[in-house]
C-alpha positions as CSV (number, residue, x, y, z in Angstrom):
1,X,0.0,0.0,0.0
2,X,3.1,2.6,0.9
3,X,4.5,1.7,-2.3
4,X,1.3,2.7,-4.4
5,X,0.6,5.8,-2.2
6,X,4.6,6.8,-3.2
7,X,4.0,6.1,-6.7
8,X,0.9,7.8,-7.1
9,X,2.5,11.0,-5.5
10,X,5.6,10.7,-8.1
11,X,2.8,10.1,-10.8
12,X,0.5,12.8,-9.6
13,X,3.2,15.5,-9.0
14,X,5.3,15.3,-12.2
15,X,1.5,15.8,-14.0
16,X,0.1,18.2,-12.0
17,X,3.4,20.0,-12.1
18,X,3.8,20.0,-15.9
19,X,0.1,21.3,-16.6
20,X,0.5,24.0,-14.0
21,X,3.5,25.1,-15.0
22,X,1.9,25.8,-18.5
23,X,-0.7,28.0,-17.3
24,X,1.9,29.7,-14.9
25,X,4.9,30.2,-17.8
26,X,1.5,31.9,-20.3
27,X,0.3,34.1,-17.3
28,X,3.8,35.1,-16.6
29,X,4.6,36.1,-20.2
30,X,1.5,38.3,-20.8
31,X,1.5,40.4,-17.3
32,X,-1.0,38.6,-15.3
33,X,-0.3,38.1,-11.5
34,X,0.2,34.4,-9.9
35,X,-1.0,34.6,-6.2
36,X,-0.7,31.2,-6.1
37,X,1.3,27.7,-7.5
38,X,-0.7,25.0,-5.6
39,X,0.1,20.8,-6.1
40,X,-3.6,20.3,-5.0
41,X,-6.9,21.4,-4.2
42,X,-8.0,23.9,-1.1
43,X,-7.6,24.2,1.4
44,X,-4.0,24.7,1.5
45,X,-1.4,23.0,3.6
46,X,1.6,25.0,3.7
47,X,4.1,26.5,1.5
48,X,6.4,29.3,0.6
49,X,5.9,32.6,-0.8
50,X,8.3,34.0,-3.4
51,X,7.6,37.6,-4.5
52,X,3.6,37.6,-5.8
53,X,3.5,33.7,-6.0
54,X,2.3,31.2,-2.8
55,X,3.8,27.9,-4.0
56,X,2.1,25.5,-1.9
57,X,1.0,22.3,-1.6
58,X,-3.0,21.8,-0.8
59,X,-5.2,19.1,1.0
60,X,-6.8,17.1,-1.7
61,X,-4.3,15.6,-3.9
62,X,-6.0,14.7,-7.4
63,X,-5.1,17.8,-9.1
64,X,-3.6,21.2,-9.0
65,X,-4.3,25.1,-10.0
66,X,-2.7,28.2,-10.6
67,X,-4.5,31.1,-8.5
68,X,-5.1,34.2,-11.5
69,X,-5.5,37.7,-10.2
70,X,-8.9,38.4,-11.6
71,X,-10.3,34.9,-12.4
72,X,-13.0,32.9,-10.1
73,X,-11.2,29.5,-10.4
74,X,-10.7,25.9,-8.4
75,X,-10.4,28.4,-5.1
76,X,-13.4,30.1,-5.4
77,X,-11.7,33.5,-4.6
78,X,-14.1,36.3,-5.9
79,X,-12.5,39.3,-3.6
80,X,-12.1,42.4,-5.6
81,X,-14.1,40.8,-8.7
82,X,-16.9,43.9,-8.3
83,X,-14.8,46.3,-9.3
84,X,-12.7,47.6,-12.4
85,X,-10.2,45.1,-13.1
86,X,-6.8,46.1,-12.8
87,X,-3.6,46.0,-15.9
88,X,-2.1,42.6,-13.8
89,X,-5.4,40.5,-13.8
90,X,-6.3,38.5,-16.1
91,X,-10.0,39.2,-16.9
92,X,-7.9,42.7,-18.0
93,X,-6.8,41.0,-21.3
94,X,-7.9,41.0,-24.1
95,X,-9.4,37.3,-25.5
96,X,-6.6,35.4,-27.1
97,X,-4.5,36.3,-24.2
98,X,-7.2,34.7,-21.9
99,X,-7.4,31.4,-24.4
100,X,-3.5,30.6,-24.8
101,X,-3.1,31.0,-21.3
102,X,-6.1,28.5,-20.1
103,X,-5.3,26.1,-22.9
104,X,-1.5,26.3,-22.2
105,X,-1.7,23.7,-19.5
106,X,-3.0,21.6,-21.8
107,X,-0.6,22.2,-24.4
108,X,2.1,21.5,-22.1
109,X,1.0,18.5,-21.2
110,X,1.4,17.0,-24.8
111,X,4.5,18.5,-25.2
112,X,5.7,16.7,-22.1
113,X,4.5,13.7,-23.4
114,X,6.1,14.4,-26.8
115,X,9.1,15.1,-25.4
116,X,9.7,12.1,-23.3
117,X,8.6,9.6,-26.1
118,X,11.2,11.2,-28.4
119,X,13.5,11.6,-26.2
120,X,13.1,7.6,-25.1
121,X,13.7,6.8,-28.9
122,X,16.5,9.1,-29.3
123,X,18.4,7.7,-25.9
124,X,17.7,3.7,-26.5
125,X,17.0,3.4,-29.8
126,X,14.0,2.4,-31.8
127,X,12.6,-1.5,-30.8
128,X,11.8,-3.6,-33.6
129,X,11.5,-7.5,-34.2
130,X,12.7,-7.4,-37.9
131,X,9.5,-9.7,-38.8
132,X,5.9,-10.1,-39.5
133,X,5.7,-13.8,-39.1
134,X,3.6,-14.8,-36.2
135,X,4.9,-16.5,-33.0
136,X,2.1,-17.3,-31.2
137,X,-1.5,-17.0,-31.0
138,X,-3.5,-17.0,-28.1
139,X,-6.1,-19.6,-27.8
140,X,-9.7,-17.7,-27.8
141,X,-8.1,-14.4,-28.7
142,X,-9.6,-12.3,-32.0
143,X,-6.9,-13.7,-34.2
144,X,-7.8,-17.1,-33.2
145,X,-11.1,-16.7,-33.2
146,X,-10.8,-15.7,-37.4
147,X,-8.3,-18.2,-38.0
148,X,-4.8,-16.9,-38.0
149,X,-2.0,-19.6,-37.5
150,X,1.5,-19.6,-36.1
151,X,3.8,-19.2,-39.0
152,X,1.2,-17.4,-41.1
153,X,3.7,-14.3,-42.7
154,X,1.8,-10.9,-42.4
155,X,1.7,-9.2,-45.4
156,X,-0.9,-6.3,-45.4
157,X,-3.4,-5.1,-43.3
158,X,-5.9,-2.8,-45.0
159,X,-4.2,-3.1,-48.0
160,X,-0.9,-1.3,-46.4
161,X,2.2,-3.4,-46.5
162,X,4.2,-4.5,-43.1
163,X,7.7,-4.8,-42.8
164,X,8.6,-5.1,-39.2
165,X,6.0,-6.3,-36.1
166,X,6.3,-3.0,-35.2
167,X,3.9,-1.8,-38.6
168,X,1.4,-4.5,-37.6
169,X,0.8,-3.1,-34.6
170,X,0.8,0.5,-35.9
171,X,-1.7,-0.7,-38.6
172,X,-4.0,-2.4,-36.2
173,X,-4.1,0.6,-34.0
174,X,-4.9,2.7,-36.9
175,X,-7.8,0.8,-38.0
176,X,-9.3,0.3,-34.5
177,X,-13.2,0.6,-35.0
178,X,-13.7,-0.5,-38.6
179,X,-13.8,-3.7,-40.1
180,X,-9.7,-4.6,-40.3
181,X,-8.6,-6.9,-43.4
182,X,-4.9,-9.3,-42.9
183,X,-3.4,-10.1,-45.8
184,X,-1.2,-13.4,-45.0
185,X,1.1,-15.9,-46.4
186,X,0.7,-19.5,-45.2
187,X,3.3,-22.0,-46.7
188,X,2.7,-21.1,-50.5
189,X,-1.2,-19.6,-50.1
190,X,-1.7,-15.9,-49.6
191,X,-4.7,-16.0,-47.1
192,X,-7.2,-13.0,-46.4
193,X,-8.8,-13.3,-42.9
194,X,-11.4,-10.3,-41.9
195,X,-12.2,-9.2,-38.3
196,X,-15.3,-7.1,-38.2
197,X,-15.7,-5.0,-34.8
198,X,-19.2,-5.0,-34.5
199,X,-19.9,-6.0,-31.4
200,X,-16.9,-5.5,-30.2
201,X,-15.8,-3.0,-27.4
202,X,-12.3,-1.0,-27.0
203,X,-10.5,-3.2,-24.5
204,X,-10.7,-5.7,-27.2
205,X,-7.7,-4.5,-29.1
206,X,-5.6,-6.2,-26.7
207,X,-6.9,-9.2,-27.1
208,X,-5.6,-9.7,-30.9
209,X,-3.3,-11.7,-29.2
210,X,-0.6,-12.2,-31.9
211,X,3.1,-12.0,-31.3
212,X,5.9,-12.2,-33.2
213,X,8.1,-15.3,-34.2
214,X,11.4,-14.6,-32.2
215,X,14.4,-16.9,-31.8
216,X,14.9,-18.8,-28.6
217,X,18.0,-16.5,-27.9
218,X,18.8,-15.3,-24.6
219,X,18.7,-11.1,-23.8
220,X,18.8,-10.4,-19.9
221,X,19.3,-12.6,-17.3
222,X,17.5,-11.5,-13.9
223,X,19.7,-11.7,-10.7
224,X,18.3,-14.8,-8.1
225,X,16.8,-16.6,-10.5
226,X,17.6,-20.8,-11.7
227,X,19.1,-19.5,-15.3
228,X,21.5,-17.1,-13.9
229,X,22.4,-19.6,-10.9
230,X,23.0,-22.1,-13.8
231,X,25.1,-20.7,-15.6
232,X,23.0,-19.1,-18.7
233,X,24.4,-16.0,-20.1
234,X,23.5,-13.1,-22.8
235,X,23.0,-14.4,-26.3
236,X,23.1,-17.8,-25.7
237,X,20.6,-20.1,-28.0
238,X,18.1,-22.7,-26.5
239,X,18.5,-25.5,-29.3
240,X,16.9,-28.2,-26.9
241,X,15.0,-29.0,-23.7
242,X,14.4,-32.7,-22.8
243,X,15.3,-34.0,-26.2
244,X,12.9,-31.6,-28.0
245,X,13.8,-29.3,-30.1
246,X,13.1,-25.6,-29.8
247,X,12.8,-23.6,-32.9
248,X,11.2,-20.4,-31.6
249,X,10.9,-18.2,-28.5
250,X,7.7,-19.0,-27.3
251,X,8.5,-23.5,-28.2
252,X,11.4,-22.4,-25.2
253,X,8.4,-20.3,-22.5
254,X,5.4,-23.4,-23.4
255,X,7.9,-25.9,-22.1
256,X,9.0,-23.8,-19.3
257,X,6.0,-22.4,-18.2
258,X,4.4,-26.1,-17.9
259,X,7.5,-27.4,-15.8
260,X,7.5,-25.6,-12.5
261,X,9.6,-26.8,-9.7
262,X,10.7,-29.7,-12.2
263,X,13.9,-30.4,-13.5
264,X,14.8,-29.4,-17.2
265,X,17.4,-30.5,-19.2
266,X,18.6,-27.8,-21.2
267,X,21.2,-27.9,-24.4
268,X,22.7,-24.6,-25.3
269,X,24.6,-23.0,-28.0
270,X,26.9,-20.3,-26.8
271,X,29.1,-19.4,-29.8
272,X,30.2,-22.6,-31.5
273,X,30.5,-24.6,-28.3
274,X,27.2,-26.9,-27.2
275,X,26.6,-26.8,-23.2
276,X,24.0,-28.7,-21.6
277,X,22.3,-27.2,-18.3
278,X,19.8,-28.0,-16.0
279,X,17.8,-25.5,-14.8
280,X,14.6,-26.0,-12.7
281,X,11.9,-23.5,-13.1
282,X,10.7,-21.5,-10.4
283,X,6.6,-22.0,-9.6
284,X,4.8,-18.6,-9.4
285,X,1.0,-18.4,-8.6
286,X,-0.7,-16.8,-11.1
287,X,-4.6,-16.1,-10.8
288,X,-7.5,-15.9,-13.3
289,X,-10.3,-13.6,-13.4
290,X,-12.2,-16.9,-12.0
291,X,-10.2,-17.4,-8.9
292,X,-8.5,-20.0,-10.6
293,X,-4.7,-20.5,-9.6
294,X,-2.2,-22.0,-11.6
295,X,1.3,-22.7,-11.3
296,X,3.8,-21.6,-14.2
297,X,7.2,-22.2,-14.2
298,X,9.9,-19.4,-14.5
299,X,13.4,-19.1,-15.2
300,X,14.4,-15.3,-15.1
301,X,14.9,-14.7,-18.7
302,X,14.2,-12.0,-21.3
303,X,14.2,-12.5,-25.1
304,X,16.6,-10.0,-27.5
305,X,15.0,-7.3,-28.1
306,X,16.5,-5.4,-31.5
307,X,16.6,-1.6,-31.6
308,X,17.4,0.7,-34.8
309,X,19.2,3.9,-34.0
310,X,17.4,6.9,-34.4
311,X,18.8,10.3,-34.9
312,X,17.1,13.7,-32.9
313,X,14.9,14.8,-34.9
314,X,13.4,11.5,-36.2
315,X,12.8,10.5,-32.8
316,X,11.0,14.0,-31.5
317,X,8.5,13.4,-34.9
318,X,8.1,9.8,-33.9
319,X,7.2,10.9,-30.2
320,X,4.6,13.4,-31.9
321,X,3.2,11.0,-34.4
322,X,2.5,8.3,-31.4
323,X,1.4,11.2,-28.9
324,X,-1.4,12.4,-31.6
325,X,-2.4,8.5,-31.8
326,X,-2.8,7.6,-28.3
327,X,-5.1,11.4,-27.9
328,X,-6.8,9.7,-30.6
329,X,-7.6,6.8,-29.2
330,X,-8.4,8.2,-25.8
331,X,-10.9,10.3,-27.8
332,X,-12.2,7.5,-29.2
333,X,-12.8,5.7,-26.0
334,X,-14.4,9.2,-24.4
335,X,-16.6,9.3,-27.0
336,X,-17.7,5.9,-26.8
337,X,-17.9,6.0,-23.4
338,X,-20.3,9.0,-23.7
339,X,-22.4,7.4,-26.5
340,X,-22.9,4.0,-24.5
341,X,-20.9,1.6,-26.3
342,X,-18.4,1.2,-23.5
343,X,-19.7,0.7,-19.9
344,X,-18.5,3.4,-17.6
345,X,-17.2,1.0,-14.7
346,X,-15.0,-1.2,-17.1
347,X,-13.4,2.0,-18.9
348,X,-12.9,4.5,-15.9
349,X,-9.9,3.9,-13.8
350,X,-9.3,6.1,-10.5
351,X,-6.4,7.1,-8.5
352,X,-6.8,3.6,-7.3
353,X,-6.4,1.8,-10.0
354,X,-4.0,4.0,-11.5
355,X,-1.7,3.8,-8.7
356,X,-2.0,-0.2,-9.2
357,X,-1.1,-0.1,-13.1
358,X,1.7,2.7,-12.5
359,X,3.1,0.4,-9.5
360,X,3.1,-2.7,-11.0
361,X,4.8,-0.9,-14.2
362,X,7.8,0.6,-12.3
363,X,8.4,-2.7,-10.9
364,X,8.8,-4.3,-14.1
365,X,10.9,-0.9,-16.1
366,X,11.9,2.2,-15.3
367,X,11.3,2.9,-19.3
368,X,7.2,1.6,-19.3
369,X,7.3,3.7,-16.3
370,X,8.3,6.7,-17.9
371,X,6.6,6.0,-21.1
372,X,3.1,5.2,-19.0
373,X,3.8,8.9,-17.0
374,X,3.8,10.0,-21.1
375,X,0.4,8.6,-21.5
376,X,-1.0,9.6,-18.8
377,X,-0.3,13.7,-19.5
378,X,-2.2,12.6,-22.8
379,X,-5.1,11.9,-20.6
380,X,-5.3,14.6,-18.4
381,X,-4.8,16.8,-21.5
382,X,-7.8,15.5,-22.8
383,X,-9.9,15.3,-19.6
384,X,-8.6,19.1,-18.7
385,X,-9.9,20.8,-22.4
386,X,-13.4,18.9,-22.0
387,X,-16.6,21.4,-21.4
388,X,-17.0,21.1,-17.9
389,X,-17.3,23.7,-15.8
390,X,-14.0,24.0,-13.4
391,X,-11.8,22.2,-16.0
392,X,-10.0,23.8,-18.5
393,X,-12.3,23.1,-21.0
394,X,-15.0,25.2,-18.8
395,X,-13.1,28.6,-18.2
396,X,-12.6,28.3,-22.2
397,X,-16.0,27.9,-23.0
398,X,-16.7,31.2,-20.7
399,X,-13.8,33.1,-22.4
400,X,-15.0,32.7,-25.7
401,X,-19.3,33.7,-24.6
402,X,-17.5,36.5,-23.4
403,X,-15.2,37.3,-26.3
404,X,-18.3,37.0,-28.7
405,X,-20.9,38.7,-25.8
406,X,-17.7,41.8,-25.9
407,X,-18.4,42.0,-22.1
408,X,-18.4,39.7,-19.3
409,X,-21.0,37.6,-17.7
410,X,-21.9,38.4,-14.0
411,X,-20.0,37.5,-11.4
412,X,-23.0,35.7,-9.8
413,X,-23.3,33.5,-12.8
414,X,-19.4,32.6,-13.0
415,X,-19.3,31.6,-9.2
416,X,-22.3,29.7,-10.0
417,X,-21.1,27.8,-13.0
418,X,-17.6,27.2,-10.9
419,X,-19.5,25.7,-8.2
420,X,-21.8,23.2,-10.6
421,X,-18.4,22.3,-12.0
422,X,-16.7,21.7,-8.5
423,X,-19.8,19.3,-8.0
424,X,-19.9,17.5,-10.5
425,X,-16.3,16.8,-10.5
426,X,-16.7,15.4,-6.8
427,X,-19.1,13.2,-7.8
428,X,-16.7,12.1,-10.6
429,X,-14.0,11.4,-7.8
430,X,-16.7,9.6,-5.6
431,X,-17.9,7.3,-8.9
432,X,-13.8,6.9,-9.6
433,X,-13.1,5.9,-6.1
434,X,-15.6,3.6,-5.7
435,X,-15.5,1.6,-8.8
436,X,-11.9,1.6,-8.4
437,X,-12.6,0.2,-4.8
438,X,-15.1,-2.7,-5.7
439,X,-12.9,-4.0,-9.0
440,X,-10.2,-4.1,-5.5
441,X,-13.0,-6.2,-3.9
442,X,-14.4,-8.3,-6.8
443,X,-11.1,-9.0,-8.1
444,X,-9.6,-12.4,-6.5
């Protein structure tokens, strides 16, 4: 529990800092006065002051505002609002002023996650698997369930051409929601298989459940694990285990995986010399959505991932290109959501849940972790510019009445509007909280 409260702090202050500091940098650059930075929602906790700027840190800790001289906001601070507005605040500018600074949070938060998913490319490389032959396929997945095979070569999807797995996935993504057409090779035959998505809801596009053919090649080797302890080192190949041979990646995991806490005979190429190792897998529990446990066997090993190198400026577009398309799909999903296609207790995810996923993720890598910090600025960036009252969104909406109107609207009906969208927001958090709490209670 410690460590998800710690994460969710990281995850929570790098987000809410990164939006604020948007609207704060826009305020600063066209004259309007910051009374206060806060990392959180009123009342406040404590803080510093630094010239005209409180930077605090405030009780309720899903979210974060900049206090405006002359704008009824998250605080609800109308004092001097009845009377002429002074050069410094910011219902003294003129429209487009008011717009780029309210939408600059926003803004910044896709630059942010531009920026780290460029700047991941550009530091590691690019990952590919230089293939489109298929690996596996997941019994009762939507691949299966149309009739792909292991070995089957992908050759187009939608009539574009695939190269690397890396396009298949791009191309799948990209057709999400309309009927998707796989052009495949299968020993001589080109094969067309069609999966139509009526019917079918968002969360189903991870359950293509294809992956690519990869060799049975060692990458990393995790400390306090049987492969290490045996003796298994960085690039070796598994040729054999038991006699049988393995041919592929996933021949090596289906043997494993079945032999916990039994012995394994393994032979080994390591250069040109042949080794033969036994290794005995390591039983973890792992639990289905019924309840169901099952033992799989483990042996603390990661396959070789390729990467292509990727110069600065490549990688920045990349970042933007895959930035635009997860805002797309979380519009997508929004807008399902809204139109009743998706039910509202499966797709929403809390601080709860959140917390979980970004645990569970740091545990694994530090670069998902990152990358999932990426995503999740997408997310607020969309949540933040919808047209509710007290987001984003909401102050834009009023800017733009007023910049048509050429005067304000009275201060009676902002503080009104401000406290409907405080409302419904905290019943948001209460819906959040508790469907994040019973998935925590349904979930075995």
């Amino acid at each position: 529990m410690i460590e998800y409260v710690l994460t969710m702090i990281v995850v929570l202050g790098v987000l809410v800092f990164v939006h604020e500091l948007g609207h704060f940098v826009a305020a600063k650059l066209f004259g309007v006065r910051v009374e206060r930075f806060s990392i959180g929602f009123p009342p406040r906790l404590f803080g510093v002051k630094v010239g005209e700027t409180d930077y605090c840190i405030s009780v309720v800790p899903l979210g974060g505002y900049v206090k405006l001289s002359g704008m009824i906001d998250e605080s609800m601070d109308a004092t001097q609002m009845d009377k002429e507005p002074e050069p410094y605040e910011f219902r003294a500018k003129p429209t487009y002023q008011k717009v780029i600074i309210i939408t600059a949070g926003v803004v910044m938060n896709f630059l942010f996650a531009i920026g780290v998913l460029g700047m991941m490319l550009w530091f590691q490389g690019e990952p590919i698997d230089p293939t489109t032959r298929i690996g596996y396929v997941e019994a009762g997945g939507l691949a299966d369930s149309i009739g792909v095979q292991v070995d089957d070569e992908i050759l187009e999807i939608n009539g574009q051409e695939v190269a690397v797995w890396q396009d298949v996935n791009e191309a799948f993504i990209n057709n999400l929601g309309s009927t998707i057409i796989f052009q495949l090779k299968r020993d001589e035959q080109i094969l067309t298989k069609e999966l139509s998505w009526d019917n079918l809801k968002l969360k189903d596009m991870e359950r293509l459940q294809i992956y690519p053919w990869r060799p049975a090649a060692v990458g990393d080797v995790v400390p306090n694990y049987p492969a290490i302890e045996a003796g298994l080192q960085n690039d070796d190949r598994i040729v054999a285990i038991n006699d049988t041979a393995i041919n592929s990646w996933f021949d090596m995991t289906k043997i494993v995986s079945a032999s916990a806490d039994k012995p394994l005979d393994f032979k080994v190429l390591r250069g040109t010399d042949t080794l033969a190792l036994a290794i005995t897998p390591t039983a973890l529990v792992q639990t289905d959505a019924d309840g169901n446990e099952t033992k799989l066997g483990r042996i603390g090993i990661s396959y070789v991932q390729d990467y292509r190198d990727i110069d600065f400026l490549s990688s920045m577009v990349k970042g933007y290109d895959r930035a635009i398309l997860l805002g797309k799909l979380n519009i997508l999903g929004f807008s399902r959501l809204l139109s009743g296609k998706e039910d509202a207790r499966e797709s929403l995810a809390g601080p709860i849940a959140i917390a979980q996923a970004a645990t569970q993720i740091a545990q694994r890598s530090l670069v998902q972790f990152i990358e999932f910090i990426a995503l999740l600025s997408i997310v607020l960036a969309i949540v933040n510019i919808l047209p509710i009252p007290a987001l984003d969104g909401g102050h834009l909406v009023i800017i733009l009445i007023e910049g048509i109107m050429k005067r304000p609207l009275a201060l009676k009906t902002k503080m009104m509007i401000q406290q409907v969208g405080m409302a419904l927001l905290l019943v948001l958090m209460v819906f959040v909280f508790y469907n994040d709490i019973m998935r925590l209670l349904t979930t075995p």
